[in-house]
N, C-alpha and C positions, 0 to 999 in steps of 0.2 A: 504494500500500500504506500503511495506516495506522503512524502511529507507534506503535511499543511500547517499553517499556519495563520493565524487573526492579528492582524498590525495594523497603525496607523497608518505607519508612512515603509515603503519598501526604498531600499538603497541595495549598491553591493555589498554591503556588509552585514546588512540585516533583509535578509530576502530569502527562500526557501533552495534550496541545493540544487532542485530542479531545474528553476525560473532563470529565463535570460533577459527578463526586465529590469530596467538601468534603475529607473527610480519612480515611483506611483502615492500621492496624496493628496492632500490639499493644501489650500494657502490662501488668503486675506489681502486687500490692498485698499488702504484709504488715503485717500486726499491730505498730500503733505509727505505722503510714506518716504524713502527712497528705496528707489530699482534700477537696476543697470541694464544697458541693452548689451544682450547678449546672443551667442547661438549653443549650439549642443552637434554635438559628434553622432547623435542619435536622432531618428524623428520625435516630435513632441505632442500630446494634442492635451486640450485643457477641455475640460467640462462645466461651463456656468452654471452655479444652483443658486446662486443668490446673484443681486445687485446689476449694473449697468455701467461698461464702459468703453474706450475704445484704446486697443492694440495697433500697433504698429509693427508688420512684419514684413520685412524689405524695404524699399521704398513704398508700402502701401499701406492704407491705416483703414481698421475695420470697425466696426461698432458693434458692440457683445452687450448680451443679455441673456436672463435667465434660461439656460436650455439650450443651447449656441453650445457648439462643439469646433473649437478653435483648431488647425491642421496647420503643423510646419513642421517644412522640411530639414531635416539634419544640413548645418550648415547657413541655413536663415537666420540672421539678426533678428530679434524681437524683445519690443518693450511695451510695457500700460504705459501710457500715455494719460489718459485724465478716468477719471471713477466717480460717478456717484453717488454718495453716500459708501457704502460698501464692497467690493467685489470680492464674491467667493467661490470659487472655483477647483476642482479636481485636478490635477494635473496627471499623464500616465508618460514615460519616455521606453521608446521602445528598446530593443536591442541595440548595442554599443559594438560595431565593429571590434576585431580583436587588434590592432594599432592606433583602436580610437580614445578617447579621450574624455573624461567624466566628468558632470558638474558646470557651470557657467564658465564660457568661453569669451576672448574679446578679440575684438580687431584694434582695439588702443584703448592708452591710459583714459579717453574720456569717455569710452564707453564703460570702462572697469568702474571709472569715478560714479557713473551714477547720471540720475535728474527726479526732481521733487514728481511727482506724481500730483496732477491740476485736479482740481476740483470740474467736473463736467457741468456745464454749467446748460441747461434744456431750453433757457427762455430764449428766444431768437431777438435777434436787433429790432430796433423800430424801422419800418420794411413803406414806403409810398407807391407800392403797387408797380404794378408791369408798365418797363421802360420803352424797350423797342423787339421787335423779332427782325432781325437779320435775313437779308434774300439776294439770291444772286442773281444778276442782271446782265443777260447776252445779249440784249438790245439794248442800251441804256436809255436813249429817247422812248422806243415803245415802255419799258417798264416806268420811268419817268413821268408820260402821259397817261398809262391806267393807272398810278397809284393817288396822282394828282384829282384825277376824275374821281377817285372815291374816298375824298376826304384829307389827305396828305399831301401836302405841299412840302418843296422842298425848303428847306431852313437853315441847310450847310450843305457844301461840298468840299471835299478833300482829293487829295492825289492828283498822278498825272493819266492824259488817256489812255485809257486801253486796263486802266487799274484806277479807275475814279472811284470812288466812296462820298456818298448823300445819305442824310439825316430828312426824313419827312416828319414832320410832325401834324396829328387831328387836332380837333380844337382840344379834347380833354386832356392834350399832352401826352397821346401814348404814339407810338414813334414808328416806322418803318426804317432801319438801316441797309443802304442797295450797298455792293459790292459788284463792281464790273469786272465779267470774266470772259473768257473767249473757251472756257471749256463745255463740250458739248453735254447737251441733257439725255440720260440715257433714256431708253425707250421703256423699261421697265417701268410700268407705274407708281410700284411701293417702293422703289429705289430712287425713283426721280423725287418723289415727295418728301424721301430724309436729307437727300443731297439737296435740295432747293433751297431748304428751312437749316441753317449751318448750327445757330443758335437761338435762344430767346433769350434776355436781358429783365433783371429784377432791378427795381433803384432798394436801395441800401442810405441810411445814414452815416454809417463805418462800413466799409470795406474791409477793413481788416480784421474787424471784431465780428462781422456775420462772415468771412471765409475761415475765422477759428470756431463758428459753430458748425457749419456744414464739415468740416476737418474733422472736428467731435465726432459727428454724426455717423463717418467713414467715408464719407465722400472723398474721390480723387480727385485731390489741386491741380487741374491742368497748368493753370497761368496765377504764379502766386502775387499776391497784390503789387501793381504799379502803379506808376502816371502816365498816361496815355495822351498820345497830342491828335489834335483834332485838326491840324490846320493853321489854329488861331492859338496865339502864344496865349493871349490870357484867359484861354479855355483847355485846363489840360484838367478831363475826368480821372477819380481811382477807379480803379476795374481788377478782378481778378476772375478768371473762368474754369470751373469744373464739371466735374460726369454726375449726375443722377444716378439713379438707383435702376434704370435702364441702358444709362450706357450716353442720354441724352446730354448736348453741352448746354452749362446754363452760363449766362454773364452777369456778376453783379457789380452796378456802376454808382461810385461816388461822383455829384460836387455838376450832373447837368443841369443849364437851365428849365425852369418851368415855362413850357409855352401854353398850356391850359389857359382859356381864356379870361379864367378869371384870376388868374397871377399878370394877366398882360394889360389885363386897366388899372 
């Protein structure tokens, strides 16, 4: 009959004679904690049973919650990054190579050093509704005169020909941004309609403080917060652009004017 045994937490040391499991428990992490980003010589996967937060494995940050079974590859950097209230969670590491190597791993002194563990912070910036959807324009005159006919005028333009960029704006202030391009529109209907439509645009009071909530969230930072020139020196918006939870690009923009009719009397 095999040996068994009841433990809290499994290591090489304290593990059954049989088992080729590196290490299996749990563990705690609150807001202020320190953690160090690390990887393992082993795969790792974590089991949330309590609380809510978001990881960072690779270059990519996820958002976890109760029931979320977190998967990295031996080799992967991974750190909590923000928690709230509490994260608690199971960890299991699998089998250890025999030349591998056991326990928290670094690529450098500043990952060994650590970082405070943020407080996740749920409530979203103060948000003034949808700025512009983005289109691309292979006729720039035709697209120019249907968008003008249906309510948007133009109110900027940027660039040189052949790569010109216009701002339309309705009276409520919500925005059409053209891009001129000379790449052809494929024939596929449901391909033509994602490639048409590039991005849509949120207004934001901070930029930098609603792309550290979408970040929280697990959202991928395509474009991490800038100054972006329009053209006109004394109009340069913040912007920074990410993926949805679809794969969709969103933009959110500090610092444009209001052309809403009722900011323009």
């Amino acid at each position: 009959m095999p040996e068994m045994v009841v433990t809290k937490r499994l290591a090489p040391e304290s593990r059954p004679s049989w088992s080729d499991v590196t290490g299996a428990g749990t563990f705690s992490v609150r807001p202020g904690d320190q953690v160090d980003r690390h990887y393992h010589d082993c795969d790792e996967y974590w089991l949330v049973f309590a609380g809510r937060g978001v990881v960072a494995v690779g270059d990519r940050t996820h958002a976890l919650e109760a029931g979320d079974i977190l998967c990295t590859p031996a080799g992967v950097e991974h750190v909590i990054v923000s928690v709230a209230g509490t994260l608690e969670a199971f960890y299991f590491e699998g089998p250890t190579p025999e030349e591998g190597r056991i326990g928290h791993l670094h690529r450098d002194a500043n990952a060994a050093a650590g970082q405070i563990v943020q407080e996740l912070d749920m409530e979203q910036p103060a948000q003034g509704g949808m700025h512009h959807v983005a289109v691309k324009a292979i006729d720039w005159d035709a697209s120019t005169r249907l968008y003008e006919a249906l309510g948007f005028p133009v109110k900027m333009t940027w660039g040189s020909p052949g790569q010109r960029m216009a701002l339309l704006a309705a009276r409520d202030g919500s925005c059409i941004e053209m891009f001129e391009t000379t790449e052809p529109i494929p024939d596929d209907a449901e391909l033509n309609f994602h490639q048409a439509i590039p991005h849509f645009c949120i207004r934001t009071d901070d930029v930098d403080a609603a792309c550290a909530t979408v970040r929280a969230l697990g959202m991928n930072v395509l474009w991490e917060p800038r100054d972006s020139g329009t053209g006109d020196e004394a109009l340069k918006p913040r912007i920074c652009f990410f993926e949805g939870p679809a794969g969709e690009v969103i933009e959110l923009i500090q610092g444009m004017p209001d052309w809403s009719e009722g900011a323009m009397h």
